[in-house]
KOLSEDREN-118117 format. One record per residue: residue in one letter; x negated, y, z of N, C-alpha, C, O in turn. Coordinates in steps of 0.001 Angstrom, whole numbers, plus 500000, padded with zeros to 6 digits. Last residue first. Layout:
BEGIN
AXYZXYZXYZXYZ ...
END
This chain:
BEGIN
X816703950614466632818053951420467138818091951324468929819008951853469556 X815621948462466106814243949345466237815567950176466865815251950446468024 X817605946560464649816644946119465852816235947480465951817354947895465649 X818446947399462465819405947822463184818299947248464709818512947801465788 X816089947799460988816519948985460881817341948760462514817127949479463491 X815897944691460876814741945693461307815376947218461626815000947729462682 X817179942207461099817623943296460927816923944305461695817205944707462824 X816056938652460017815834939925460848816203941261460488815595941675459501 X815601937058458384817007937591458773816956938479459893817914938906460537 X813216935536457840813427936808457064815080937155457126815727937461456125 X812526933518459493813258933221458074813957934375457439814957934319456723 X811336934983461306810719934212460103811306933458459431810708932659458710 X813140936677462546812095937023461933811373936325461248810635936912460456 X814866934492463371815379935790462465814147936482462087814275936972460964 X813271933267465308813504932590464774814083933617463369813565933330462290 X812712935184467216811965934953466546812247934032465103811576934111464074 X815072935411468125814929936825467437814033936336466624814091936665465439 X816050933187469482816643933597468389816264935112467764817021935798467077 X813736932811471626814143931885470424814796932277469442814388931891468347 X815375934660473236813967935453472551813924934384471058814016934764469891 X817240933757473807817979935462472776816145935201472188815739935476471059 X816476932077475264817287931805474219817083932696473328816772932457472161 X816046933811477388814518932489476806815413932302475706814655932469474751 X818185934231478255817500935379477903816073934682476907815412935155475982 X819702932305479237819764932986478119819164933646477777819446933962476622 X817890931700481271817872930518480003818537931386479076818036931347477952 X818198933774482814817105934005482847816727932506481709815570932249481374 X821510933305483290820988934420482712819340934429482034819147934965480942 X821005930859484934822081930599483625821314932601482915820578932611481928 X819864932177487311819126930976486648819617930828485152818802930694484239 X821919933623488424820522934393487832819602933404486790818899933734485834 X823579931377488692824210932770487593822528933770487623822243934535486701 X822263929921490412823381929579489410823069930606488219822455930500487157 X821802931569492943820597930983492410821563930492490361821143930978489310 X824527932077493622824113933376493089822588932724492265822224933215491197 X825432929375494246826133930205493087825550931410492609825830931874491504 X823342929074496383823630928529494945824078928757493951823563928543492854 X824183931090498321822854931321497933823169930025496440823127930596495350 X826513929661499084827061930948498070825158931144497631824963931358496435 X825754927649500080826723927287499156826289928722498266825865928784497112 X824699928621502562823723927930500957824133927772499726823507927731498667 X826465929652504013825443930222503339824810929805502120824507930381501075 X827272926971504471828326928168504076827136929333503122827111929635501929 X825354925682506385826054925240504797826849926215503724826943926133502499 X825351927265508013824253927371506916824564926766505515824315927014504335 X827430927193509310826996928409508919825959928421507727825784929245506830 X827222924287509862828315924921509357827697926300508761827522926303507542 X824709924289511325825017923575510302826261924232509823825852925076509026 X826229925659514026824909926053512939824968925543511534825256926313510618 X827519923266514651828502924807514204827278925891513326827448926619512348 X826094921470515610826953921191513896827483922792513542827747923294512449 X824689922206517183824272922169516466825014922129514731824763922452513570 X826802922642519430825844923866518895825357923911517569825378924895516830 X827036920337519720827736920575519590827726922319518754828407922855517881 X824519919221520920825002918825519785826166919178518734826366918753517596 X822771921902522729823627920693522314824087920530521361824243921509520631 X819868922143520303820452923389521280821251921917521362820936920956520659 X815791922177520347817054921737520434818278922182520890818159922733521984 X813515922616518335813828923483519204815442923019519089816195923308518160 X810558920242518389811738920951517733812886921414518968813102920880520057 X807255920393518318808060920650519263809388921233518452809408922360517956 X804759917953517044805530919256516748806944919172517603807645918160517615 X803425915272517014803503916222518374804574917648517914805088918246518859 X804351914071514598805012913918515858804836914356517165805535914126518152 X802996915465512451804240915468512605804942915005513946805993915525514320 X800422914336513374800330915550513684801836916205513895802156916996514783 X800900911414513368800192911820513875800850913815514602801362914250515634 X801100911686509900801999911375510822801903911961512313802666912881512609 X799567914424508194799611913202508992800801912860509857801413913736510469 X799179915885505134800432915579506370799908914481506932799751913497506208 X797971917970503315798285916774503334798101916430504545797018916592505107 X796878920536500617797101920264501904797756918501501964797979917863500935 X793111920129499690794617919900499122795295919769500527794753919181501463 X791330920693501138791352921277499669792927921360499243793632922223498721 X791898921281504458792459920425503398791737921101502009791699922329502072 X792634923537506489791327922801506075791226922513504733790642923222503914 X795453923344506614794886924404506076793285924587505626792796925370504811 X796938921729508202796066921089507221795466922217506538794775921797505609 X797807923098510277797062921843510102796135921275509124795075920652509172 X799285924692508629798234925149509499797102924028510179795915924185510465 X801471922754507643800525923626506805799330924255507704798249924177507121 X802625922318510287802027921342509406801057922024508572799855921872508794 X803549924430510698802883924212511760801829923035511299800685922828511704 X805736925232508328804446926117508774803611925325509577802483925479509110 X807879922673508808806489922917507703805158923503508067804048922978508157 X808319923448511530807900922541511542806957922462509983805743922263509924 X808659926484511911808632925377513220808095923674513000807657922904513855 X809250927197509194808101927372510094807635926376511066806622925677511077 X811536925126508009811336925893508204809413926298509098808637925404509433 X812565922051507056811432923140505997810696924772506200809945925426505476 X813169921342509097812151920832508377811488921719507376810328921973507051 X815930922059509335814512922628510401813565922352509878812693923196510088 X817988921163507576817304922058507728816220922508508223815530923328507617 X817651918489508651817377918733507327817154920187507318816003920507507021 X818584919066511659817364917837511359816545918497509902815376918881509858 X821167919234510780820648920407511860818704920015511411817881920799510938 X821863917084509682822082917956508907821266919310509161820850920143508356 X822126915298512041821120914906510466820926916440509972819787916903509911 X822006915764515543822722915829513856821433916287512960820451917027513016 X820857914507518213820270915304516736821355915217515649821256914266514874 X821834912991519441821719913988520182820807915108519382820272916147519769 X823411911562518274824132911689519395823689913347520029824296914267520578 X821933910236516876822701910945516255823688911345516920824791911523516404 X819110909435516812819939909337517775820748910336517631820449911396518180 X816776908658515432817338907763516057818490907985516818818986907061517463 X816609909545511741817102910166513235817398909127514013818296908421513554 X813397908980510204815074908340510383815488909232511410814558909744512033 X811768910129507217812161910699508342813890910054509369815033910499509266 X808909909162505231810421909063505973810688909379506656809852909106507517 X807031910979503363807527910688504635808552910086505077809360910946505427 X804940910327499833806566910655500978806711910396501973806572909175502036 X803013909214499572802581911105499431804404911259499821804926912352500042 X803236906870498789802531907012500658802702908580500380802380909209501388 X806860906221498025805501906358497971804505907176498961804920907995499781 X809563904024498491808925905179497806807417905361498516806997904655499432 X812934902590497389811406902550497717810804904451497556811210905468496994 X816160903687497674815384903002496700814029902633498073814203902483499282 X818387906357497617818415905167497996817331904381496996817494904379495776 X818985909656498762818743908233497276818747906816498739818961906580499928 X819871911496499884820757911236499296820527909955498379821304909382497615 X817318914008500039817661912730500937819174912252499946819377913135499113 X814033915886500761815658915660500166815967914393500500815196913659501118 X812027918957501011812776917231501565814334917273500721815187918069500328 X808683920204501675809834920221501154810684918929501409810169917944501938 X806314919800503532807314920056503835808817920558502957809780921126503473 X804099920132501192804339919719502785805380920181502976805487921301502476 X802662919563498429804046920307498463804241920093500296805293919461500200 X799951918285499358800335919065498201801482920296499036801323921276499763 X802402915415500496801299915986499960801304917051499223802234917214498434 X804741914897501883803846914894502809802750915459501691802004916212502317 X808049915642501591806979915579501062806050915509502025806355916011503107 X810486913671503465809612914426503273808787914569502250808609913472501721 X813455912031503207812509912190503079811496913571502464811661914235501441 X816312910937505136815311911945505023814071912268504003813700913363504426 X818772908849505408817438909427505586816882910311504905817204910279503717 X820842908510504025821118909457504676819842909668505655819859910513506550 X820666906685501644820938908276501665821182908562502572822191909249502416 X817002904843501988818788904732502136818968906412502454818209907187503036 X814241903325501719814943904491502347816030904717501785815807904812500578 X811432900936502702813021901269501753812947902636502392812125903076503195 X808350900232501201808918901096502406810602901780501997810878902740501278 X807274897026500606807366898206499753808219898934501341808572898264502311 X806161894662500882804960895438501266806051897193501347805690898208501941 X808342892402499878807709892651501228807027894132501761807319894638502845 X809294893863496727808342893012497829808527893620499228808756894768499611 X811008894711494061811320894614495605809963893452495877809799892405495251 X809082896224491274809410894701491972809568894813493464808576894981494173 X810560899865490311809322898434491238809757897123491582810818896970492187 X811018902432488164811187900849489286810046900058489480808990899772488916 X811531906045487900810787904335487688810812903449488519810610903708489705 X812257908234486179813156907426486828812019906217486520811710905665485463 X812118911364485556810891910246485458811242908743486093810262908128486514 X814152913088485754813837912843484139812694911539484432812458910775483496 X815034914058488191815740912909488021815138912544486009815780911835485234 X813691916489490515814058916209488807814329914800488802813647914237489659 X812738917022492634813141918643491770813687917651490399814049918201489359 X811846914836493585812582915649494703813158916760493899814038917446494417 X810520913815492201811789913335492204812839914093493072814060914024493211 X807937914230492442808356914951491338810134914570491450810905915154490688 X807084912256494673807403913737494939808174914237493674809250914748493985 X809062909330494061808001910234493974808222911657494588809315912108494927 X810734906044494137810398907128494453809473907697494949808867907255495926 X811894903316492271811198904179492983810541905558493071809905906072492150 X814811901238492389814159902623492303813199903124493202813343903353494403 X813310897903492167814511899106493140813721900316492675812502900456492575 X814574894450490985813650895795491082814310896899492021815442896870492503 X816351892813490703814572892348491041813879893366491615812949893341492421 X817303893214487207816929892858488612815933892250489096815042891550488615 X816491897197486592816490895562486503816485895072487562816086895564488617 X816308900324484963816654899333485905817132898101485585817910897819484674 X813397901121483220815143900834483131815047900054484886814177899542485590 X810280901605483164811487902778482979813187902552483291814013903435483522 X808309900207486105809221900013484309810270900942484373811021901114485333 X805468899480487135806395899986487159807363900149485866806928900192484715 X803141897768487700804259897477488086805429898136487670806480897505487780 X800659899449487005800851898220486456802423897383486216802833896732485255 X800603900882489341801191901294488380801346900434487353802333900682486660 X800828899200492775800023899111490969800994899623490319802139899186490435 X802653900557495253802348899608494436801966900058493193802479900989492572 X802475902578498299801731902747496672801565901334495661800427901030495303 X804594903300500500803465902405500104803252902491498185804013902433497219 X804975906287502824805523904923502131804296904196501115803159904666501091 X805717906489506477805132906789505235804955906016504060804736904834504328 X807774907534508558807280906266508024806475906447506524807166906509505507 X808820907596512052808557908412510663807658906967509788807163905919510206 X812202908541513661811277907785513090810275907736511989810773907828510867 X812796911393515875812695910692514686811569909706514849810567909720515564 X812392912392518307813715912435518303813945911340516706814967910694516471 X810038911693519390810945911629520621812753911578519824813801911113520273 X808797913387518091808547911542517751809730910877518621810193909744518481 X808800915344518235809628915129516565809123913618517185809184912701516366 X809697916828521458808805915931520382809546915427519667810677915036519955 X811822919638522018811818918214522321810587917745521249810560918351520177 X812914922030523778811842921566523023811589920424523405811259920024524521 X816446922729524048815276922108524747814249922240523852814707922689522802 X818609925179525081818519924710524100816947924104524414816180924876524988 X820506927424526766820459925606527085819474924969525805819898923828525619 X820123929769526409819077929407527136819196927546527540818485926769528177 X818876929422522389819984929931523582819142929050524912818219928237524858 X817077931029519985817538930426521013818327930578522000818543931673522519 X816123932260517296817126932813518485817847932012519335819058932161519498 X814931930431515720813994931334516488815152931941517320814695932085518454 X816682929583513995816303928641515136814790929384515850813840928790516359 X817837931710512428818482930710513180817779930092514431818207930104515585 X815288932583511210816217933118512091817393932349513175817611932508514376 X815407930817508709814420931056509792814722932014511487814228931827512599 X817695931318507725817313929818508472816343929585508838816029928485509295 X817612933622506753818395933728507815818360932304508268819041932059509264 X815128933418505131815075934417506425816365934110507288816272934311508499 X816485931802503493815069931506504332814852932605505412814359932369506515 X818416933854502080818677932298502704817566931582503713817930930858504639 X816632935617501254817568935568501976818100934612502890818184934615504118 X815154933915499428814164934832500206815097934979501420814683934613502520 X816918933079497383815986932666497598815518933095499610815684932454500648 X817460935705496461818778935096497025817905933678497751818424933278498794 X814985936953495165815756937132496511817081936704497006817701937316497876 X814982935067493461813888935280494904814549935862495498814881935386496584 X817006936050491656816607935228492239815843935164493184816570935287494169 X815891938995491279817354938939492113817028937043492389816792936806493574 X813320938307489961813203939041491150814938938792492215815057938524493410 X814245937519487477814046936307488701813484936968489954813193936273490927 X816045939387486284816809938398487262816038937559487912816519936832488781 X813696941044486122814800941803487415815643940217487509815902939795488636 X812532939737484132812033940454485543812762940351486751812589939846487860 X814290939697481949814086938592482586813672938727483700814191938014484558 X814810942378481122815663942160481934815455940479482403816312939968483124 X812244942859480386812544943291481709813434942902482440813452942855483670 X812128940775478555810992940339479305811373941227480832811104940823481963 X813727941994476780813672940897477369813288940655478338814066940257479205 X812211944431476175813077944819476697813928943260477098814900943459477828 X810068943028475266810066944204475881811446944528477089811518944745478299 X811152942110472722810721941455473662810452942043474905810715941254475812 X812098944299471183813007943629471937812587942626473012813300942292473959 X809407945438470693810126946643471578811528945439471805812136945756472828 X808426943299469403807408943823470645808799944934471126808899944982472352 X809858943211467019809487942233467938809571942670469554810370942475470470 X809351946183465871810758945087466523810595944397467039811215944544468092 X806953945798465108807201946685466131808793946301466687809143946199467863 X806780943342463501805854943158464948806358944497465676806236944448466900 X808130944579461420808802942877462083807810943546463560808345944157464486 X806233946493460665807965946909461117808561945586461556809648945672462127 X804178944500459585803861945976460760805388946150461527805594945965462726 X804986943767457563804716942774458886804626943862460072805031943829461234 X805746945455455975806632945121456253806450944217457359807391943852458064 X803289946309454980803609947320455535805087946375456751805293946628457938 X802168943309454256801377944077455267802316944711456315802479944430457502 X804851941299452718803947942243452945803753942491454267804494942213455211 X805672938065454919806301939655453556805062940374454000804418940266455043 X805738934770454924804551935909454896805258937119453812805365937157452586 X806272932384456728806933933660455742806071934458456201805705934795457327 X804833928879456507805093930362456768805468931453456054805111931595454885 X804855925472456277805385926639455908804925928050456655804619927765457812 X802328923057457439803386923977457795803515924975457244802577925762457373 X799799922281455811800918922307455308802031922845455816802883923202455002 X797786922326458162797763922638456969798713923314455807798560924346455154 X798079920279460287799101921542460222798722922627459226799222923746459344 X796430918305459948797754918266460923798778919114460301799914918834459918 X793847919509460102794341919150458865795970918712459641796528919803459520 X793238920133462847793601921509462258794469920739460448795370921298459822 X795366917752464711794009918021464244793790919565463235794945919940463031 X796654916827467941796459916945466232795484918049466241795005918823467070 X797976914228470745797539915870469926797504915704468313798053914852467615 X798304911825471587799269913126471503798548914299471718798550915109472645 X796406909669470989796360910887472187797241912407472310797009913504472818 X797636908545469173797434907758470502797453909061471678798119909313472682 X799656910421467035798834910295467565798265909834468991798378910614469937 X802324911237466665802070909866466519800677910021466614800367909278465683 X802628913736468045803689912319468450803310911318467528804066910347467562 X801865915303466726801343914875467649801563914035467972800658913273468313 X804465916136464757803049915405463981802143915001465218801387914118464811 X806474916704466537805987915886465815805197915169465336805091913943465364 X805156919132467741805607917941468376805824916791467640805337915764468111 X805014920618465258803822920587466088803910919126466942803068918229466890 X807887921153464839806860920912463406805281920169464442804694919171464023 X808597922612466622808856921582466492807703920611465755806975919687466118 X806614924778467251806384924022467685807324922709467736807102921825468563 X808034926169464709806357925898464477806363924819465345806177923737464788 X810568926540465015810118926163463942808810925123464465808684923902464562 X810650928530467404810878926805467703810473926305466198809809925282466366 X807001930022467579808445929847466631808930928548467196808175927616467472 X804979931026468752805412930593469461807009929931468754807923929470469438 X803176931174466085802984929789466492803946929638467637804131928460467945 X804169933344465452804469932645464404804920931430464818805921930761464563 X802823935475466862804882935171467261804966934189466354806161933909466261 X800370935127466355800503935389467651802118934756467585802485933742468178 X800424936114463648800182934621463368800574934349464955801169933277465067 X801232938821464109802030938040463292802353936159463339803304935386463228 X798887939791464875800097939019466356801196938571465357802114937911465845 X797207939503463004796810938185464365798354937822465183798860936825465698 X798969939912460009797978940254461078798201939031461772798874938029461530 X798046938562456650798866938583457685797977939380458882796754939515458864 X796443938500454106798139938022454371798549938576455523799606939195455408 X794043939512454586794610940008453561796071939477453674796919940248453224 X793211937966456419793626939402456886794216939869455415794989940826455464 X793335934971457962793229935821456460793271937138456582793683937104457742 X793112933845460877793997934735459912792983935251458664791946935904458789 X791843931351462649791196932538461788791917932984460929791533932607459822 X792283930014465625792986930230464549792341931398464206792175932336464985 X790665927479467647791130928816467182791389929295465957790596928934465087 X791933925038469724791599924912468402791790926332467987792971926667467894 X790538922608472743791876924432471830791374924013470695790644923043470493 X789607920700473583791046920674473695791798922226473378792894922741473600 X787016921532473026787414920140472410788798920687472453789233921155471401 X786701924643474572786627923376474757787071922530473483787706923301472763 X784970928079474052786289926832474300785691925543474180784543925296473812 X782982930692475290782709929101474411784238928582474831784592928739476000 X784996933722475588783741932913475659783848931655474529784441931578473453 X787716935580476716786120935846475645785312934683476273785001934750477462 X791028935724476249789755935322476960788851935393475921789013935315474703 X793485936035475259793395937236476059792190936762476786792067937214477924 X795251933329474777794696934522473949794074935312475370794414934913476484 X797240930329473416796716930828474265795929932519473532795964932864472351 X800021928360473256799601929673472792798472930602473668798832931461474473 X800565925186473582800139926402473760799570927290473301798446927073472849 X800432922785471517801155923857471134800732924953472106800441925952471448 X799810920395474188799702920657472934800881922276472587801822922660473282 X799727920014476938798958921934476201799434921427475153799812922481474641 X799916917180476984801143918456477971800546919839477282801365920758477246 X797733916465474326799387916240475555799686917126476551799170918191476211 X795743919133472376796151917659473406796900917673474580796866918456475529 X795483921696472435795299920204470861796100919453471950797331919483471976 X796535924928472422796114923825473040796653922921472011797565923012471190 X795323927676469787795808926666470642795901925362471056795455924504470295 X794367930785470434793959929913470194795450928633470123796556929020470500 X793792934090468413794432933431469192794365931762468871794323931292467734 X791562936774469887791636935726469223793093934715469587793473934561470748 X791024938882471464791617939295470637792383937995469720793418938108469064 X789048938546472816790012938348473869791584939013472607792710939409472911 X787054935709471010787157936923472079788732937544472501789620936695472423 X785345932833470840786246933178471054786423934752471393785675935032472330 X782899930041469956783427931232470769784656931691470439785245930954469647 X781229927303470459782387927445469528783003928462470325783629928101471321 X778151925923470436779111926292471181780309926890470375779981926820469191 X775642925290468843776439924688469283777717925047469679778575924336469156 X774337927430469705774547927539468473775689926537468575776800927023468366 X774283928401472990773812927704472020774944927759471224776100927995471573 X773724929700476468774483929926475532773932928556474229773134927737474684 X775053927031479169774210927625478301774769928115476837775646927584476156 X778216928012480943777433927005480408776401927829479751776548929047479649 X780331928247483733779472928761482585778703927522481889778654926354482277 X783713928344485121782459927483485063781741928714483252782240929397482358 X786048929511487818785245929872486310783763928808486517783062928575487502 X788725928364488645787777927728488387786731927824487051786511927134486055 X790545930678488779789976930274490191789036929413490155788330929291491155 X791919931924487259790137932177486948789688931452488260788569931639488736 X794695930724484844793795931069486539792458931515486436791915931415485336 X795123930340482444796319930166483263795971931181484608796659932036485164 X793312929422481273794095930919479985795559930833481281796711931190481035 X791852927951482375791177928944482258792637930169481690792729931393481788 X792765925126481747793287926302483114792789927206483218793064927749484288 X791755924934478994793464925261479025793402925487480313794215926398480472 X788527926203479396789057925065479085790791925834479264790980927007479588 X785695928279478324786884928439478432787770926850478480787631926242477419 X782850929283480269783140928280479194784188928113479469784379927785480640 X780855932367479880782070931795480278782312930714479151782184930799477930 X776929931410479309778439932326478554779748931493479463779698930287479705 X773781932158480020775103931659480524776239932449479777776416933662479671 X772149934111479803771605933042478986772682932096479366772431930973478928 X772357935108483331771279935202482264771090934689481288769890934446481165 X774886933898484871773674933889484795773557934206483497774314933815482609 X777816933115487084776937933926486212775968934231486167775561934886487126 X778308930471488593778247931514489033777314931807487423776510931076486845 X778499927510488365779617928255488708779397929627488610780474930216488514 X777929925701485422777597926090486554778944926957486648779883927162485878 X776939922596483480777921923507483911777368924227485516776728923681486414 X775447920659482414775357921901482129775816923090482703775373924231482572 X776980918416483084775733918670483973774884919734483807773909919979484517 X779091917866481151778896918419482342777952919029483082778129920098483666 X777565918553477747777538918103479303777930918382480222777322919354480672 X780217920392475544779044920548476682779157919385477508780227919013477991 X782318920976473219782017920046474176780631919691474783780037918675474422 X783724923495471040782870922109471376782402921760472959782187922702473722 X786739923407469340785799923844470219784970922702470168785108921580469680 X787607924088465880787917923757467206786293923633467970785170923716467472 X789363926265463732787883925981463845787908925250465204788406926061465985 X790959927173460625790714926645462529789388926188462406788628925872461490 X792339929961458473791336928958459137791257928428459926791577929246460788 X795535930929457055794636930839458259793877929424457812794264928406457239 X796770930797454528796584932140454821795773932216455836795134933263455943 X797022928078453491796521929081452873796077930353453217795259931004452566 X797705926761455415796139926368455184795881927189454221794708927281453860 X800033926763455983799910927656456893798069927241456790797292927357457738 X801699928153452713801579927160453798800665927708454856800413928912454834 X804204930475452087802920929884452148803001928646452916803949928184453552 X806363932442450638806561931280451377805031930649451134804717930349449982 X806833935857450687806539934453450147806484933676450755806558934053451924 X807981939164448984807686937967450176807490937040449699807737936870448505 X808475940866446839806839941183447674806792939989448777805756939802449415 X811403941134447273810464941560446211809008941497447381808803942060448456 X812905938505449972812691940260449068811911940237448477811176939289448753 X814623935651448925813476935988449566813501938113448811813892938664447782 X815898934001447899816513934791448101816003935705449005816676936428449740 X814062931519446895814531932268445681815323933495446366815584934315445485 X813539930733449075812432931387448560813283931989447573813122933205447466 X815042928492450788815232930146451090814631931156449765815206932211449494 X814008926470450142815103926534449101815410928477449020815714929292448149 X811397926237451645811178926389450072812655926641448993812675926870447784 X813259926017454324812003927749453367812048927852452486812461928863451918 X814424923541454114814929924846454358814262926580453540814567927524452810 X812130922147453757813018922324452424813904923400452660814227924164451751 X810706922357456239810150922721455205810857923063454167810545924067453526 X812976924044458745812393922910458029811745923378456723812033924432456158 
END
């Protein structure tokens, strides 16, 4: 916090200081071209025009004319995102015109270097300070006067040099051991999918190919006016459900029960059908939406649910979907196509003892997903806390660089 710094200052080393962050850097934000300017392919009198999926992908390079107008950048520069979900990104490592939505930062050079100002802005400090002042703006962003006034510890040149080589050799050595756990993730990941892909490619000779229409009900669900929807539960209303709901319980929204709407109860099924094809989960209970599938079992006699939930995500039936739609810009599921797919049936009895195995499996693929996942938040932590010791000047340089 601000009063935090300014009280720090008196116990500050010979040669450090407490600035604001309009004394030592400039911004300058981008500008904004016609569309109808824009091209795809490189030309003559054409400069790369940089927007926030640009500092992510190059899969959508657009150019524009060069002009005075335009607001550049090079791969040395560091920028960042103005507006809602980018606000605060840290962007860098591109050369051309930016957009309205960065804002590039011009260091002083007499205070500070670039990757100084580079670890400054990723500070939880900074991007608290950032979330804030955005947060009352209609369009959740801010403006270069915004952030004028944010504090910074600025110690000498020689002494920024020995913070940034500590930095860089613990981040370093973060960043590897973050590597290796989400590589050991994937592969507990990777494991588990090979042996439930495996499963139902080693058939036995009683085991049938039966039509997914033959054995399920499918149902795709209905899109009421966003107009409609409200954060709490009420009566009247029923939870409704999204793809994003399938990985996260943070966007919880309701709908007026009507006629029109498509229920689903926990022990159905539901599919992704867009985009994401073939991921699934099941356990709610509510409404939900045409980019979800329902999936009922009619006959639990001669399909267990559980045998059902697994297969779905495997080849036999995602893959076959995805190849379908492989056209698609975006992939996306027809009913239709879901119900000629041939699922590979063994007796019922076969089936739960599979299910058993896999459950067994998944269990322990969780505990190991668990403990790489709990490692790879501490490690995002340790980095929060180095940076954070480096700019409130508690950083132990001598014993870091060891």
């Amino acid at each position: 916090m601000i009063k935090e710094l300014t009280t720090s200052k008196m116990n500050l080393p010979v040669g450090w200081e407490i600035k604001t962050l309009g004394e030592v850097c400039s911004f300058q934000g981008g500008s904004q071209p016609p569309k109808s300017q824009f091209i795809n392919e490189k030309r003559d009198g054409y400069v790369r025009f940089l927007q926030i999926r640009d500092f992510k992908s190059d899969k959508n390079i657009t150019y524009i004319p060069k002009s005075q107008k335009n607001r550049y950048c090079s791969d040395d520069d560091i920028l960042l995102g103005r507006y809602g979900a980018s606000v605060g990104k840290v962007l860098t490592n591109k050369t051309g015109a930016y957009n309205v939505a960065i804002l590039k930062s011009i260091p002083n050079e007499k205070y500070l270097f670039r990757r100084y100002l580079f670890y400054y802005f990723t500070t939880k400090d900074f991007q608290n300070r950032l979330e804030i002042v955005s947060s009352r703006s209609a369009q959740n962003g801010f403006s270069k006067s915004d952030i004028f006034d944010f504090p910074i510890l600025i110690p000498p040149l020689p002494k920024q040099k020995q913070i940034l080589a500590t930095l860089d050799k613990a981040f370093a050595a973060i960043e590897k051991a973050k590597a290796n756990a989400e590589q050991n993730l994937q592969n507990a990941k990777e494991l588990f999918e090979s042996y439930l892909q495996g499963v139902f490619e080693n058939r036995g000779e009683d085991w049938e190919n039966v039509r997914f229409e033959n054995l399920c009900k499918l149902t795709r669900g209905h899109n009421p006016p966003k107009s409609k929807f409200i954060s709490e539960p009420k009566e009247g209303y029923v939870r409704f459900y999204q793809i994003r709901d399938g990985w996260a319980d943070d966007y919880a929204v309701y709908v007026p029960i009507t006629p029109q709407l498509h229920r689903v109860e926990p022990e159905e099924i539901l599919m992704v059908a867009y985009r994401h094809i073939g991921k699934v989960f099941r356990g709610v209970s509510g409404a939900f939406n045409v980019a979800l599938c329902k999936i009922s079992n009619k006959d639990r006699k001669k399909l267990d649910n559980d045998y059902l939930f697994y297969i779905i995500p495997t080849d036999i039936v995602k893959g076959e979907l995805m190849k379908r739609s492989e056209r698609s810009l975006i992939p996306s599921m027809s009913v239709k196509h879901l119900k000629e797919i041939l699922i590979p049936l063994p007796p019922i009895k076969e089936q739960k003892q599979i299910v058993q195995k896999l459950d067994a499996l998944s269990n322990e693929t969780k505990k190991l997903e668990a403990i790489y996942q709990t490692k790879i938040n501490d490690l995002e932590e340790l980095k929060k806390s180095v940076l954070q010791k480096a700019f409130s000047g508690e950083l132990k340089i001598e014993k870091a660089l060891v």
